[in-house]
PADREN-145635 format. One record per residue: x, y, z of N, C-alpha, C in turn; residue number from 1. Coordinates in Angstrom, 2 decimals, decimal comma, always signed. Layout:
BEGIN
<<X Y Z> <X Y Z> <X Y Z> NUM> ...
***
This chain:
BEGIN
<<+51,20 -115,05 +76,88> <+49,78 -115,26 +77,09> <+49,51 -116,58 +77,80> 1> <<+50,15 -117,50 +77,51> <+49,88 -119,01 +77,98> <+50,40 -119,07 +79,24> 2> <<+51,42 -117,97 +79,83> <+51,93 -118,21 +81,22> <+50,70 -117,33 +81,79> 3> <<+50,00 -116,17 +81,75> <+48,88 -115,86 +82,34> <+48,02 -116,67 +82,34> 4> <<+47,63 -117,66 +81,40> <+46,48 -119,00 +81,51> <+47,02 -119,46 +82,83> 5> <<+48,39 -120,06 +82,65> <+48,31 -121,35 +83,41> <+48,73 -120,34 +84,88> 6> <<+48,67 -119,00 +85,25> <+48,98 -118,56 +86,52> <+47,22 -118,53 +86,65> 7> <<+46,07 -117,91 +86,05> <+45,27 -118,20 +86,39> <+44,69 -119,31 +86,97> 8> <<+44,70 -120,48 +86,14> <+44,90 -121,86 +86,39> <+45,28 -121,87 +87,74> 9> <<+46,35 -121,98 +88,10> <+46,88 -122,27 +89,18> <+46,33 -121,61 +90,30> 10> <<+45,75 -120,62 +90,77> <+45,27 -119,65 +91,45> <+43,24 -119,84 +91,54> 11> <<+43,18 -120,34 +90,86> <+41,70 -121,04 +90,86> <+42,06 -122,19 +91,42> 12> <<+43,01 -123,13 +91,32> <+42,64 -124,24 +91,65> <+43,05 -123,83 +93,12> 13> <<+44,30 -123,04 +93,51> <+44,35 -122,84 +95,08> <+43,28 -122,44 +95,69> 14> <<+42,07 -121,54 +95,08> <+41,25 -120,93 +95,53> <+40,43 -122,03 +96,10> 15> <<+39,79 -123,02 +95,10> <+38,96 -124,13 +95,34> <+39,65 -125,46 +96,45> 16> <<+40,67 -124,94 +96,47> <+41,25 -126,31 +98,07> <+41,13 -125,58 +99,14> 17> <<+41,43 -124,30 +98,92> <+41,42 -123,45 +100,38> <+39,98 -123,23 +100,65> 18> <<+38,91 -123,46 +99,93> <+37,67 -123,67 +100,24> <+37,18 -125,12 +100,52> 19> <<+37,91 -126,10 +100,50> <+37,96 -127,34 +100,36> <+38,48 -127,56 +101,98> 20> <<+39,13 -127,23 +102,11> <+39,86 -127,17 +103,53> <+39,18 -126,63 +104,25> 21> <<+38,73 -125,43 +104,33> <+37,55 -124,47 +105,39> <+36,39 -125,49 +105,80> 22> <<+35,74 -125,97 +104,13> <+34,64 -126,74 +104,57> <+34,89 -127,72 +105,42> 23> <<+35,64 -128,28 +105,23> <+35,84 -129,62 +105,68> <+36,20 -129,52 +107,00> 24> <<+37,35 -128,69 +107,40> <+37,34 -128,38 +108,91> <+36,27 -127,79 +109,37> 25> <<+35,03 -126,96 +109,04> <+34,32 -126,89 +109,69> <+32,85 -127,76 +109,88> 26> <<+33,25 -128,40 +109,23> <+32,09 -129,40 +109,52> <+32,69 -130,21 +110,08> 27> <<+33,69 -131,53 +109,99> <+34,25 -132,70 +110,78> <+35,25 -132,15 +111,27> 28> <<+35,81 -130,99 +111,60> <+37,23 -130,62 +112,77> <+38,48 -131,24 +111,88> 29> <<+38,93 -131,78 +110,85> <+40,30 -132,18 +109,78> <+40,12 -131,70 +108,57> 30> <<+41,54 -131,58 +108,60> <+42,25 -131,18 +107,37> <+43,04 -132,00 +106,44> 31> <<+42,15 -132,50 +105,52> <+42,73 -133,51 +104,76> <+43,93 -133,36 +103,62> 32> <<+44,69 -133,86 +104,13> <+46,28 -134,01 +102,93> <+45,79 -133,85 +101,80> 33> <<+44,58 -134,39 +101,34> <+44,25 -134,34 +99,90> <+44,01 -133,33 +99,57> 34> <<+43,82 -132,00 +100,13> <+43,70 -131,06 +99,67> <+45,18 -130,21 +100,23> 35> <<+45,67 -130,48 +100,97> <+46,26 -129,67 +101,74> <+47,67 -129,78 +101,26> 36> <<+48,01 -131,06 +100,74> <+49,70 -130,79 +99,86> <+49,59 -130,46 +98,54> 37> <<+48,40 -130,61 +97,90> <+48,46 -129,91 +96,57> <+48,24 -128,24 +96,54> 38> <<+47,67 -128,00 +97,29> <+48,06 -126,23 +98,04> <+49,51 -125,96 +98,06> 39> <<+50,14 -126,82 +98,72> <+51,42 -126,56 +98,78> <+52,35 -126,52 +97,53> 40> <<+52,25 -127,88 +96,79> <+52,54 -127,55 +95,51> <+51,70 -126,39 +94,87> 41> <<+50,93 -125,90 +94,64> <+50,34 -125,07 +94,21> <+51,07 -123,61 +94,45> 42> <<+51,52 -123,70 +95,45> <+52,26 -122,32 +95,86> <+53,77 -122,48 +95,46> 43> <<+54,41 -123,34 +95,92> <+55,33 -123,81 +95,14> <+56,01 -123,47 +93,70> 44> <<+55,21 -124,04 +92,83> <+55,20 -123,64 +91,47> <+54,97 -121,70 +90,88> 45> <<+53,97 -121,66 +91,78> <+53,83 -120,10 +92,03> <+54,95 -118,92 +92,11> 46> <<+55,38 -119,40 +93,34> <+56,82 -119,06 +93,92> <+58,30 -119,23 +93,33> 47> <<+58,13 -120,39 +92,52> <+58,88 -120,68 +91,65> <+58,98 -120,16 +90,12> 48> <<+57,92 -119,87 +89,93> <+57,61 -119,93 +88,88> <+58,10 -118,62 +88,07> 49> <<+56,65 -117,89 +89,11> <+55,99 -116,41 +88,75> <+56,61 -115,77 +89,59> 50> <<+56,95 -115,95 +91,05> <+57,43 -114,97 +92,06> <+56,49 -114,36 +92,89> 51> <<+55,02 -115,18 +92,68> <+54,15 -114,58 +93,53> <+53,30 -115,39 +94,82> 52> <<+53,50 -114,46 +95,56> <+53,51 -113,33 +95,87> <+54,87 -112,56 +96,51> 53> <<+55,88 -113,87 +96,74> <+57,34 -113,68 +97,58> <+57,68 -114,73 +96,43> 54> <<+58,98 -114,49 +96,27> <+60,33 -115,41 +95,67> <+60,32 -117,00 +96,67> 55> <<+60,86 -117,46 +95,77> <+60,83 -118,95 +96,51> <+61,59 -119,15 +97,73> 56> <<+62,72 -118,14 +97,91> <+63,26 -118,47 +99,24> <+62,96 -117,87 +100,52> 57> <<+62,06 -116,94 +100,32> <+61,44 -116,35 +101,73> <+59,96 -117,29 +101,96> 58> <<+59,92 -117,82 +100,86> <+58,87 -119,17 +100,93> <+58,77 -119,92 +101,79> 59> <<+59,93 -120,63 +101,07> <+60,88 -122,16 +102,03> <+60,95 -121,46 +103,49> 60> <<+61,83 -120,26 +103,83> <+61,83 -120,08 +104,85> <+60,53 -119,35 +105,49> 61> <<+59,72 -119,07 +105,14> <+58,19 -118,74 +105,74> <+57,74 -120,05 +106,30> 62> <<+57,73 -120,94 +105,16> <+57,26 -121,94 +105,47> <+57,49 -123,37 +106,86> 63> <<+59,16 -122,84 +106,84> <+59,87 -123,68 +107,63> <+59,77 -123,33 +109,20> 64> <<+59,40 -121,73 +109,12> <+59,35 -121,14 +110,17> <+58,07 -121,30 +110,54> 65> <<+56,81 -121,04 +110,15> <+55,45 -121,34 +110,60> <+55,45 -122,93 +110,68> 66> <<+55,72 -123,55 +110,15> <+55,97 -125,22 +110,69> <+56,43 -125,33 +111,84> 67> <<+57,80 -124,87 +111,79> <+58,23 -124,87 +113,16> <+58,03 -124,60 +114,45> 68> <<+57,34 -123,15 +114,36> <+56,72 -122,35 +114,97> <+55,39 -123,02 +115,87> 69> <<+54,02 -123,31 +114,77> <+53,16 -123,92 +114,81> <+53,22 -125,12 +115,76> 70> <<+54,25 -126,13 +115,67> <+54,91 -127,21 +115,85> <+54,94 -127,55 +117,34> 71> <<+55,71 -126,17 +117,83> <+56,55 -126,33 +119,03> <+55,26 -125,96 +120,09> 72> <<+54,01 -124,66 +119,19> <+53,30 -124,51 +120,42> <+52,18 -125,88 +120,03> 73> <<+52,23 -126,08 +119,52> <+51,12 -127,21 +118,99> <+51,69 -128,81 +120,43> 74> <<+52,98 -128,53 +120,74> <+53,72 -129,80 +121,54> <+53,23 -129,08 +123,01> 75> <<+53,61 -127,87 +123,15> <+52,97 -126,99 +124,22> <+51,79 -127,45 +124,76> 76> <<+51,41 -127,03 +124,06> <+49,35 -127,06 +124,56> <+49,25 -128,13 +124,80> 77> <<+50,00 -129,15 +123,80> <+49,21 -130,94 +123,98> <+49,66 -131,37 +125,96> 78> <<+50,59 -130,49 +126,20> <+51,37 -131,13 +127,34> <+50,68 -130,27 +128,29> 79> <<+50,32 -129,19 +127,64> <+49,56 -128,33 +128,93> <+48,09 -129,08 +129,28> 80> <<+47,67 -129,22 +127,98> <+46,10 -129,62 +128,47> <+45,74 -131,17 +127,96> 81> <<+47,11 -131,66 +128,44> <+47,09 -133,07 +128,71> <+45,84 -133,75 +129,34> 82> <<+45,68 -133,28 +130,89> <+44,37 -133,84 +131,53> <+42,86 -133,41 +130,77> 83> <<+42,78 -132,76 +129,87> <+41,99 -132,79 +129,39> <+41,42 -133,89 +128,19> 84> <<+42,17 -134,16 +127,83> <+42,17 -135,26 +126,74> <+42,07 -134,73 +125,60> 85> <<+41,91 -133,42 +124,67> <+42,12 -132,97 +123,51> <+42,80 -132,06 +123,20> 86> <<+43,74 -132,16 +122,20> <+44,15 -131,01 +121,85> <+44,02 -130,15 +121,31> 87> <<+44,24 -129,07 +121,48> <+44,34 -127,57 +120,79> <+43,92 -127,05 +119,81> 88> <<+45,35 -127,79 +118,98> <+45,82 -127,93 +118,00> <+46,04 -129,25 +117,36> 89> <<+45,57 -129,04 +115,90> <+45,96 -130,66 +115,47> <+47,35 -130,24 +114,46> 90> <<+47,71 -131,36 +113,90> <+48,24 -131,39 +113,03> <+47,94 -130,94 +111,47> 91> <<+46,73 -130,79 +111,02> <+46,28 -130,11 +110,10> <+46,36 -128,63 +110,37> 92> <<+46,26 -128,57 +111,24> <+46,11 -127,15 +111,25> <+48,26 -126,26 +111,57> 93> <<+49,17 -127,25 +111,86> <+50,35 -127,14 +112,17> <+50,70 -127,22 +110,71> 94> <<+50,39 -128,15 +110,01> <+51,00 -128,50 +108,06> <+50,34 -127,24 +107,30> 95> <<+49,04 -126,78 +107,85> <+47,98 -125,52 +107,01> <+48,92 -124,35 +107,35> 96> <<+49,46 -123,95 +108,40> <+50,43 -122,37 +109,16> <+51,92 -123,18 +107,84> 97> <<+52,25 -123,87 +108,42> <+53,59 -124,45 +107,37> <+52,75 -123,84 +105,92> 98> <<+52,19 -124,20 +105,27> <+51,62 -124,00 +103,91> <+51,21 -122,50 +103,92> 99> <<+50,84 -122,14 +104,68> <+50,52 -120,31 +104,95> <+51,54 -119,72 +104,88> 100> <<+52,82 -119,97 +105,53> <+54,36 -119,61 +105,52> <+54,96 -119,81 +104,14> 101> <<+54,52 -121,05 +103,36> <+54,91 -120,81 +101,99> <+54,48 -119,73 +100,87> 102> <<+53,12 -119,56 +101,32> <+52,33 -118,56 +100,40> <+52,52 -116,97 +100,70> 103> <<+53,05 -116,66 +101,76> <+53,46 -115,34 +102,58> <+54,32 -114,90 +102,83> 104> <<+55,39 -115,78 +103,22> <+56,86 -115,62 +103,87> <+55,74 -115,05 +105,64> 105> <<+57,43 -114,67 +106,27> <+57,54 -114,52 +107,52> <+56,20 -113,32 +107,88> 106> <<+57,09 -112,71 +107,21> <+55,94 -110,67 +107,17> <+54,37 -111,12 +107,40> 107> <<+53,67 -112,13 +106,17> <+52,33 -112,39 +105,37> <+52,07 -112,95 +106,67> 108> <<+52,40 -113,90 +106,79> <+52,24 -114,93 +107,70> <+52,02 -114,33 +109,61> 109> <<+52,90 -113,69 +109,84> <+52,56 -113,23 +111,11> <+51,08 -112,48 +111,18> 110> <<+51,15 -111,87 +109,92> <+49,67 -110,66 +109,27> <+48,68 -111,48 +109,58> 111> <<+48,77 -113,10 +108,65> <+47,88 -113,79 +108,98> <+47,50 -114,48 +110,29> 112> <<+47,97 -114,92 +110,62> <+48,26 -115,61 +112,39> <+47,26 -114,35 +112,75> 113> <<+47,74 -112,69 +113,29> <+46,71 -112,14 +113,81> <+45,55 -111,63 +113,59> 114> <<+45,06 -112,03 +112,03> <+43,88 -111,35 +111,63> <+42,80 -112,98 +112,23> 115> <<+43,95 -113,90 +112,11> <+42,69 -115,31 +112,13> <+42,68 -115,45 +113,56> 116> <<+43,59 -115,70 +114,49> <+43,19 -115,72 +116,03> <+42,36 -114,13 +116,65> 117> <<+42,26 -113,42 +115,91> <+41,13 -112,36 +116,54> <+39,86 -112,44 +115,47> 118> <<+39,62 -113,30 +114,31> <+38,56 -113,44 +113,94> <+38,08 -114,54 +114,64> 119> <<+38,82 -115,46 +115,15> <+38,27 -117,00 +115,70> <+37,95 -116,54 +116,92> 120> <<+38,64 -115,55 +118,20> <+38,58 -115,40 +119,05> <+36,58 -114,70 +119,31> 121> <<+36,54 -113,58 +117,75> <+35,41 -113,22 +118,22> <+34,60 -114,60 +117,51> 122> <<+34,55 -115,02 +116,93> <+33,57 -116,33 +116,58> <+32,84 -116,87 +117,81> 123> <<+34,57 -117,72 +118,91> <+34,00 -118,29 +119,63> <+33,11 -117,47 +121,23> 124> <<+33,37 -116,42 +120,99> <+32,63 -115,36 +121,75> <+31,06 -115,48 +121,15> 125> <<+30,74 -115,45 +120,60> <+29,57 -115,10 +119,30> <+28,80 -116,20 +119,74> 126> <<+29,59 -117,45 +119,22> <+28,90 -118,75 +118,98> <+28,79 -119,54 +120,92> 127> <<+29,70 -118,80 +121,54> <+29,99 -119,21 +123,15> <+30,75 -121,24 +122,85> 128> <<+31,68 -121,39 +121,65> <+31,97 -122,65 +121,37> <+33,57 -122,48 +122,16> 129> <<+33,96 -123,28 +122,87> <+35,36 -123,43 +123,25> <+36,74 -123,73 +122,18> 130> <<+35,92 -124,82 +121,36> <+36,99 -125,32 +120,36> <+36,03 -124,54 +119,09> 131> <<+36,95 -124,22 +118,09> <+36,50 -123,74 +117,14> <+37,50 -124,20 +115,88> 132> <<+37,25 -124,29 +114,37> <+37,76 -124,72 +113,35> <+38,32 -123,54 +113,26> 133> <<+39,85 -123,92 +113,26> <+41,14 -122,84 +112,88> <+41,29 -122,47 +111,65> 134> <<+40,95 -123,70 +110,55> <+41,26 -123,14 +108,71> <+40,41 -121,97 +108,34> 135> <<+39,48 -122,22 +108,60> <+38,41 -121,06 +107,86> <+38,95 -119,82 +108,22> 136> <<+39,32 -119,24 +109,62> <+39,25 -117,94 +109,94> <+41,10 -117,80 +109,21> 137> <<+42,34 -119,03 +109,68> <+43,61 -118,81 +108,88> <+43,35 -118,49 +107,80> 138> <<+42,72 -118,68 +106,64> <+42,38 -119,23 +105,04> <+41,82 -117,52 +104,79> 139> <<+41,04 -117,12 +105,73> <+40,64 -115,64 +105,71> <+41,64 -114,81 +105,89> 140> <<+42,64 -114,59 +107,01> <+43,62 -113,80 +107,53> <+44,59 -114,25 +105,96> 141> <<+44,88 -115,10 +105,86> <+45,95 -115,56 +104,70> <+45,18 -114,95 +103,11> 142> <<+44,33 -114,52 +102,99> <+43,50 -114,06 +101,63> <+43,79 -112,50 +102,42> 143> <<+43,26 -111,95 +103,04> <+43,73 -110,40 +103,29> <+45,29 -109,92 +103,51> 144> <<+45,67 -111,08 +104,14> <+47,53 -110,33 +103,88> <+47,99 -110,40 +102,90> 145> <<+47,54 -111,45 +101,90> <+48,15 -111,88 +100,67> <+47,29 -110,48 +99,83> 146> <<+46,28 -110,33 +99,87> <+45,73 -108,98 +99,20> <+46,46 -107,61 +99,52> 147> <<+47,08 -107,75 +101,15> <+48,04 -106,38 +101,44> <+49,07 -106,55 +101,31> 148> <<+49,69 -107,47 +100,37> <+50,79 -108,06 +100,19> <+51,16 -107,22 +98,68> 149> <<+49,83 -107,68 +97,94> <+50,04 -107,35 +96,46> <+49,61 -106,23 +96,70> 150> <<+48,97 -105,20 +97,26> <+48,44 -104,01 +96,83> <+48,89 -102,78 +97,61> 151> <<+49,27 -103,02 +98,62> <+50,25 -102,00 +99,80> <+51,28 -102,66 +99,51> 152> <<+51,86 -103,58 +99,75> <+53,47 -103,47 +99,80> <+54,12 -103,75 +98,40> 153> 
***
């Protein structure tokens, strides 16, 4: 009974950073560490723990791989749209795909990547905004794969 408390526990409090994170990137454009590595531990312990939603080692490697991943096009873009003076991609949003990769593995994670770049894509259609806040629509794609995670697969 007390390990269902504290998995609840734990799963509320992820709920309330990943809303913590949305807000915040969409109002000032960052993603603050303060919310964003205790997510990680948060999944962590999860993964470790309970086994949910993936075992800890398709975790680590979800995780290592969307870091990486994230990383390399995140170095991309900065070099492509150098003369522009901003980038892309920040770094919050490269550590948030790393932390998405922990909570998903590889499978979750790709799920997520395309549900959030075609929800952002129609946003910035909608709103006619060029740059748009990446957490909110990731944080969405990452709540529906993780739901087709537990309930289809």
């Amino acid at each position: 009974m007390n390990s269902y408390i504290f998995f609840t526990i734990l799963l509320l409090i992820s709920a309330y950073l990943s809303v913590r994170i949305s807000i915040s990137d969409f109002r000032q454009r960052i993603i603050p560490d303060v919310y964003l590595f205790p997510l990680m531990l948060m999944e962590l312990i999860l993964t470790g723990y309970f086994s949910y939603p993936i075992d800890i080692y398709s975790g680590i490697i979800g995780g290592t791989f969307g870091y990486i991943m994230a990383a390399t096009l995140g170095y991309v873009f900065e070099h492509i749209t150098r003369k522009s003076g901003t980038a892309p991609i920040g770094m919050g949003d490269i550590k948030l795909i790393g932390v998405g990769g922990i909570w998903l593995g590889i499978t979750g994670l790709s799920f997520a990547l395309v549900i959030s770049c075609i929800t952002g894509l129609i946003w910035s259609r909608i709103q006619k905004q060029k740059y748009i806040p990446f957490a909110p629509f990731f944080l969405l794609g990452g709540f529906l794969s993780l739901i087709g995670m537990t309930f289809l697969i």
